[in-house]
C-alpha positions as CSV (number, residue, x, y, z in Angstrom):
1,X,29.9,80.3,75.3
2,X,33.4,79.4,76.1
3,X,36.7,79.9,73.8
4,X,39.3,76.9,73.0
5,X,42.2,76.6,71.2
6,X,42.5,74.3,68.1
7,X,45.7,72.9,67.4
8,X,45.7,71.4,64.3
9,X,44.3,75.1,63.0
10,X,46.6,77.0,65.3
11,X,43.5,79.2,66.0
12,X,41.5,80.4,68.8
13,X,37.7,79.5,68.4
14,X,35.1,81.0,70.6
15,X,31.6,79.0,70.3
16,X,28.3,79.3,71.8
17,X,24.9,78.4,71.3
18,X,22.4,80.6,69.5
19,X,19.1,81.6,71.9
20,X,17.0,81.4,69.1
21,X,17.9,78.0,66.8
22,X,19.6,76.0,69.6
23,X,22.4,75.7,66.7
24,X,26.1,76.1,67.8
25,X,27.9,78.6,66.4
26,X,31.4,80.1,66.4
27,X,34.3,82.1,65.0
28,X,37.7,81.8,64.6
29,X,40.9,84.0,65.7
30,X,44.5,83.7,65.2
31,X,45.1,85.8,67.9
32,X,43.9,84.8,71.7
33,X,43.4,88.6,72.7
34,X,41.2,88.8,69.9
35,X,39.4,85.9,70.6
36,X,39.0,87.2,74.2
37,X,37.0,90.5,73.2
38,X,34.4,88.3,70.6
39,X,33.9,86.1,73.3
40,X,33.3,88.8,75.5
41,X,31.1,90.8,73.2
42,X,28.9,87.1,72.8
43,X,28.0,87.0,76.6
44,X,27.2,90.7,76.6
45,X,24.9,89.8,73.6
46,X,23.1,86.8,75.0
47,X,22.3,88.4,78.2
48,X,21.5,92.1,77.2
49,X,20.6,91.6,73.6
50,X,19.6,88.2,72.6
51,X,17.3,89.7,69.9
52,X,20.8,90.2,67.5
53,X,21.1,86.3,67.5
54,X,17.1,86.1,65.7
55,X,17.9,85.0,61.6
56,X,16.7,87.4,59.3
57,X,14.6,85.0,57.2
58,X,13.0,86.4,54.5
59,X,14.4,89.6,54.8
60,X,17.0,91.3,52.8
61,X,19.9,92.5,54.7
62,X,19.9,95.5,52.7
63,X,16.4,96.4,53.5
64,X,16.0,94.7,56.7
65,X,15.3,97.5,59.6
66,X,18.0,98.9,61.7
67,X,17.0,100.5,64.9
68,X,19.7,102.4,66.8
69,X,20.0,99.7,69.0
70,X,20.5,97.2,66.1
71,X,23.6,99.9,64.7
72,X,24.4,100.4,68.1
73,X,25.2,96.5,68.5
74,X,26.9,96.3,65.0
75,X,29.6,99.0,66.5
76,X,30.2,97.1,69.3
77,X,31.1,94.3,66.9
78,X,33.4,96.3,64.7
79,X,35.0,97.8,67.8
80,X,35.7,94.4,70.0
81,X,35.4,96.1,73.1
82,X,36.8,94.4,76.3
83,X,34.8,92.6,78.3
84,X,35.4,96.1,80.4
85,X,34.7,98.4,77.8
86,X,31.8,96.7,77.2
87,X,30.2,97.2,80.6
88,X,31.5,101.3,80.6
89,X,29.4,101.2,77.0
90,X,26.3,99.8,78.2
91,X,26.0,102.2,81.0
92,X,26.6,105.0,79.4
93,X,24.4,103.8,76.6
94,X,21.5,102.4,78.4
95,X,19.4,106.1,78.7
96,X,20.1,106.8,74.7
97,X,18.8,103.6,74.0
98,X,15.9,103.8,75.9
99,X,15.1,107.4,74.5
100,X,15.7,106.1,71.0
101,X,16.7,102.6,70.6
102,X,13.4,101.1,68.7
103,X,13.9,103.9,66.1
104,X,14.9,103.5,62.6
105,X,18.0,105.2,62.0
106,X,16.7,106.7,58.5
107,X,14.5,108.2,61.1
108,X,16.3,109.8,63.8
109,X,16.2,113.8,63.4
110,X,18.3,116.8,64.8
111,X,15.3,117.3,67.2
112,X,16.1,114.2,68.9
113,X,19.2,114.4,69.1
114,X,18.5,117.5,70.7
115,X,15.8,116.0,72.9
116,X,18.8,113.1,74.3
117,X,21.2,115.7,75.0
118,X,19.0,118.3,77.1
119,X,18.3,114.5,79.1
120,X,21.7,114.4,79.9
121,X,22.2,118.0,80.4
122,X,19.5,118.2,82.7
123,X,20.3,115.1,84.7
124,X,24.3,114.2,84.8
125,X,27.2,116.5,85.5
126,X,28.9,118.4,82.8
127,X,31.6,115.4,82.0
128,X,29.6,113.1,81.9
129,X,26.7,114.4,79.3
130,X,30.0,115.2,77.5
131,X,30.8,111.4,77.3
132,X,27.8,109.7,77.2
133,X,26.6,112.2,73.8
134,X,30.4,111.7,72.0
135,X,29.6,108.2,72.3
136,X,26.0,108.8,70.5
137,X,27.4,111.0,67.9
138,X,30.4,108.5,67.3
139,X,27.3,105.8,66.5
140,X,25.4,108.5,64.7
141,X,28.6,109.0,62.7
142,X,28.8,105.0,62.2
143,X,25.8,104.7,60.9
144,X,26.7,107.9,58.1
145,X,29.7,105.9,56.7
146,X,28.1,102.8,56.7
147,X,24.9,104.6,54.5
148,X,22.8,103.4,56.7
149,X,21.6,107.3,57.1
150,X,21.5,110.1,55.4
151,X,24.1,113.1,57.0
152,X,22.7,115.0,59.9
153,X,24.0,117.6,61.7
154,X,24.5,116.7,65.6
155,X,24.1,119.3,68.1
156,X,26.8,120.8,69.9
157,X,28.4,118.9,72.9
158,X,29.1,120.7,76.3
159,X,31.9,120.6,77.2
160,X,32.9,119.0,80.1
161,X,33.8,120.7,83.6
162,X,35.9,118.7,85.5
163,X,36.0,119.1,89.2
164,X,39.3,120.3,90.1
165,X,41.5,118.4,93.4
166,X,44.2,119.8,95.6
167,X,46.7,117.4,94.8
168,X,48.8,116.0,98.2
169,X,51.2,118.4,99.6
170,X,54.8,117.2,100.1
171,X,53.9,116.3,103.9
172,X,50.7,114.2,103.4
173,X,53.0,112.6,100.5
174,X,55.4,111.7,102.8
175,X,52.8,110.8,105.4
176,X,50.8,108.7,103.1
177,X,53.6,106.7,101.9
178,X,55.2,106.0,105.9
179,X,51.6,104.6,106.3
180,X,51.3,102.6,103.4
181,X,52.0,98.9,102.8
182,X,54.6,97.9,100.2
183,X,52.5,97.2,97.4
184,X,50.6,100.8,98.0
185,X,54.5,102.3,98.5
186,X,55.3,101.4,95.1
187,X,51.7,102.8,93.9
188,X,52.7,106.2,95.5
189,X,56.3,106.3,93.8
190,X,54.8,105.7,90.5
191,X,52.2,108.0,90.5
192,X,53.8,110.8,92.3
193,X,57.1,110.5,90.6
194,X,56.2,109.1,86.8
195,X,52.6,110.4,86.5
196,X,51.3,107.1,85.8
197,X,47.5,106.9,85.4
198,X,45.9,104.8,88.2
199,X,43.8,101.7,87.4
200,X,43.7,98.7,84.6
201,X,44.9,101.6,82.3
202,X,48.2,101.8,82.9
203,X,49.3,101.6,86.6
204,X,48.3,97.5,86.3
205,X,49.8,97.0,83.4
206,X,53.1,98.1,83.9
207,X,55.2,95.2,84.1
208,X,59.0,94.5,84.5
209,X,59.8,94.7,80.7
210,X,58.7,98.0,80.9
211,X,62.0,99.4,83.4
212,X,65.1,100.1,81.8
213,X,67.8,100.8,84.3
214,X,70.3,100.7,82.6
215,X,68.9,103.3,80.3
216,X,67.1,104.8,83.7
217,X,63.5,105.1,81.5
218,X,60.0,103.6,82.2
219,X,57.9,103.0,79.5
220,X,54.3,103.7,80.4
221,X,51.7,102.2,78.0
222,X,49.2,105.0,77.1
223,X,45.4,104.5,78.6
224,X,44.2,105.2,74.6
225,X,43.6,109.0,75.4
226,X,46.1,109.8,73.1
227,X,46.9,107.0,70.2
228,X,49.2,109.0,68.3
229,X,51.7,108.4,71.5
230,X,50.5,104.8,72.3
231,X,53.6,104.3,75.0
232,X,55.7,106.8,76.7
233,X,58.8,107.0,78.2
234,X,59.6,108.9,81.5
235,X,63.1,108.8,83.2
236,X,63.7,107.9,86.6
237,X,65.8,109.7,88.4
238,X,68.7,108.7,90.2
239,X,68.0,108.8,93.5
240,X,64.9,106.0,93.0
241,X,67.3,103.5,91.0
242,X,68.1,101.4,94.5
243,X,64.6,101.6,95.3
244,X,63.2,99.7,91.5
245,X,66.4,97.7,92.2
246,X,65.0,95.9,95.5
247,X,62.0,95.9,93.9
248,X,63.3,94.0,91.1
249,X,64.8,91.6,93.7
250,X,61.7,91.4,95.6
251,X,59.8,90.0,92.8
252,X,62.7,88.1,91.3
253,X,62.1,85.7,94.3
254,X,58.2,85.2,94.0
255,X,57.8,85.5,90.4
256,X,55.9,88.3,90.0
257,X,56.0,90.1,86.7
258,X,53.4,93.3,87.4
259,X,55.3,96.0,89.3
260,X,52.4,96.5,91.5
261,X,51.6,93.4,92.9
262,X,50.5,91.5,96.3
263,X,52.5,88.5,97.2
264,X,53.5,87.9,93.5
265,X,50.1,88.0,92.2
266,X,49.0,91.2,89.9
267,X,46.7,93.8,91.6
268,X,43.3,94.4,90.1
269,X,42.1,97.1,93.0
270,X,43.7,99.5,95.8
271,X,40.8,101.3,97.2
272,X,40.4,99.6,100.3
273,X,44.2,99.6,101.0
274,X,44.1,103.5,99.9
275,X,41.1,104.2,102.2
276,X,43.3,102.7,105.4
277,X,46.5,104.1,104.6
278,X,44.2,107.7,104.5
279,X,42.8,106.7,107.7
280,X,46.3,105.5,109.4
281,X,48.3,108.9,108.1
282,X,45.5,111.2,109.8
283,X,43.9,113.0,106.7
284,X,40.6,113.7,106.5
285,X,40.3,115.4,103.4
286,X,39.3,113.6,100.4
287,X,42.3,112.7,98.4
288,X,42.1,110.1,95.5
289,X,44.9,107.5,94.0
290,X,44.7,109.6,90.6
291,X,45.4,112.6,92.5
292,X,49.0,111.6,92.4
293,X,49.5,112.3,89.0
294,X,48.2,116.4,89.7
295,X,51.1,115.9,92.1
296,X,53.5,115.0,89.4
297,X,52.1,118.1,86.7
298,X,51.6,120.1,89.6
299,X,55.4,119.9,90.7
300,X,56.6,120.4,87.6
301,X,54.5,123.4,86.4
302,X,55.6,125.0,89.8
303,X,59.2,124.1,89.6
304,X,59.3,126.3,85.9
305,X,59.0,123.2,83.6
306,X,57.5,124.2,80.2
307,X,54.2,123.2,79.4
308,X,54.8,121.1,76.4
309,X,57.6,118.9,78.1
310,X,55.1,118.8,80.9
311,X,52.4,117.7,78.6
312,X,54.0,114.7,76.9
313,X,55.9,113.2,80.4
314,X,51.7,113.2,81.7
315,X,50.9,111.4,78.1
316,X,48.1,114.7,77.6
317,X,47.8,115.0,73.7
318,X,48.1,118.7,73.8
319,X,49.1,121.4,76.4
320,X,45.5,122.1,76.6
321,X,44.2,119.5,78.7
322,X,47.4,121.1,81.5
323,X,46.5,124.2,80.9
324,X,42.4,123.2,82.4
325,X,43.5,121.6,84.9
326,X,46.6,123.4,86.2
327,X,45.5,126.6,85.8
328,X,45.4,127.9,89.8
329,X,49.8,127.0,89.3
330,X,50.1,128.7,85.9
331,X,48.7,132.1,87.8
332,X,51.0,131.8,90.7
333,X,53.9,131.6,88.0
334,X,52.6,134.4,86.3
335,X,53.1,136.3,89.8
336,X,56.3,134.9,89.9
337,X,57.3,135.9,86.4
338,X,55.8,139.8,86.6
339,X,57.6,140.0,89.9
340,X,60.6,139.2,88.7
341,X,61.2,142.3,86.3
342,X,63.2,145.0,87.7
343,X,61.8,148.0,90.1
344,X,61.1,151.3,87.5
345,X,64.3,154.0,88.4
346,X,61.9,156.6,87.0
347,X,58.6,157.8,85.9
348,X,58.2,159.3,82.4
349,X,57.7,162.7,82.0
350,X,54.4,162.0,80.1
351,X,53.2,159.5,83.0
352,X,53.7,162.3,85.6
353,X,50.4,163.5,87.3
354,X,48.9,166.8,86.1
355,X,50.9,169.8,88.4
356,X,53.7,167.1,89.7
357,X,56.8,168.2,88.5
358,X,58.8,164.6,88.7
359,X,61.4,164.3,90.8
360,X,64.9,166.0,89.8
361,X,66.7,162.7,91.8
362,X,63.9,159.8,90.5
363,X,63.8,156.8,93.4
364,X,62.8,153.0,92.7
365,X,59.3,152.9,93.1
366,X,58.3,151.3,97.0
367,X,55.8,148.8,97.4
368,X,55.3,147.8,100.9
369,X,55.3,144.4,101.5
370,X,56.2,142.7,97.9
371,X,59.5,141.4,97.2
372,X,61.3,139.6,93.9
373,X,62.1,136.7,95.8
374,X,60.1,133.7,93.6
């Protein structure tokens, strides 16, 4: 399998031979991207499911049989998955399959639905059955609107309890990034300061034509958890403006493009440079990359920022996913806010205690040990 680029068509064609006839086959694509994901999808198909290249001779397409697997596969197809997305698929796939994959779709009931998701319930954490049976019912769902199957009623999902992390504090921040090389340095601005998500999702994509300075913004591509906001745009304050600038100079003279890169060339992975910096800044406690952006939320909820600007500067599609995961700030703001309302001058006469005649000159109430102060 291998993709080239026909000139005289001004298309992208990615060919390969079929397992089963030896023929050559192929399939055009105007755009290159595009031709990318088939050509990735065709190598995940000859090595993990050569079957979907056998001809269906003699059978008619509209009565042939389609396993799970086989509407599974077609999915994949209508979807043109990355070559990475196509590798998080199969392994979140693979037990589904093997539960249900040689069964007719016409004959897949609730009860085995069921019987797939108390698997996964039984054996993975909380967020993961969560995503591995949303991707079952999204093929379940396929399947419906393509009338392969009649409508059936999928079981409830769990829903998914995420392990909550102490963010860094402002001094292993500042310890961290003394430690870190320059690459990492930049890593640590962007995700304590802008929230960006780590990894090929957005931190790796950002590029140069992405920072506005002028306009003091970065745009921040969303990681596809929210497509009604597909990009985002969070200001940078003033005080980092020299800092991007020598940046910019920085990779003006090598040609690099990707903000975070290493000696011009883009940055695919950080974890053994994270793991050092950890080890070289004295902390022992488990602290991840992503954790930076809870640094970012976490700042801001403390600092009094309201949820829903909050919410879209992290790229979240609703408050909700905050409110989960910042929950342990929200309370101490809550403190704060009750706190804040003035000391009682007096006690209502229906409030008195039975036999207690309140106080002719009423006091402000005294609680040891609690001030306003937020």
């Amino acid at each position: 399998m291998a993709i080239r680029y026909r000139k005289q068509y001004g298309t992208w064609q990615v060919y390969w031979n079929n397992p089963y006839t030896g023929k050559r086959e192929s399939k055009s694509f105007a755009d290159q991207k595009e031709a990318e994901k088939e050509n990735s999808l065709v190598i995940y198909r000859l090595k993990y499911e050569p079957e979907s290249f056998k001809p269906l001779e003699g059978l008619d397409a509209t009565t042939a049989t389609r396993t799970l697997e086989a509407v599974y596969l077609e999915y994949l197809i209508a979807k043109k998955f990355s070559k990475r997305e196509l590798s998080k698929h199969r392994s979140h796939f693979q037990y589904t399959l093997k539960m249900l994959g040689e069964k007719n779709v016409t004959e897949i009931t609730r009860d085995d639905l069921e019987a797939v998701k108390r698997f996964h319930v039984d054996n993975f954490s909380a967020a993961t059955a969560n995503n591995r049976l949303r991707i079952l019912r999204t093929v379940i769902y396929f399947a419906r609107d393509k009338g392969y199957m009649d409508p059936i009623a999928f079981p409830k999902i769990p829903s998914p309890s995420y392990q909550h992390f102490i963010p860094p504090s402002q001094e292993e921040f500042a310890a961290i990034f003394s430690c870190a090389p320059p690459h990492l340095q930049r890593v640590i601005i962007l995700g304590g300061y802008f929230g960006v998500r780590t990894g090929q999702c957005e931190l790796f994509q950002l590029t140069w034509d992405d920072v506005d300075l002028e306009r003091r913004l970065l745009r921040i591509h969303g990681s596809h958890k929210n497509e009604s906001a597909p990009w985002r745009e969070v200001p940078i304050r003033q005080s980092l403006i020299p800092l991007f600038e020598q940046w910019q100079a920085e990779d003006l003279a090598v040609g690099a493009q990707h903000l975070i890169n290493y000696n011009g060339k883009p940055v695919k992975t950080i974890r053994g440079s994270w793991e050092t910096t950890l080890e070289r800044a004295g902390i022992t406690r488990r602290i991840r990359p992503y954790d930076l952006r809870h640094m970012f939320g976490t700042e801001l909820v403390a600092a009094g920022v309201d949820i829903g600007t909050v919410s879209k500067l992290m790229g979240h599609s609703s408050p909700t996913m905050l409110l989960k995961h910042y929950q342990y700030v929200l309370d101490k703001q809550k403190v704060s806010a009750v706190e804040s309302l003035p000391e009682m001058c007096h006690v209502p006469r229906s409030c008195a205690a039975k036999n207690t005649k309140p106080d002719d000159n009423p006091q402000p109430l005294d609680i040891i040990g609690v001030t306003n102060e937020i």
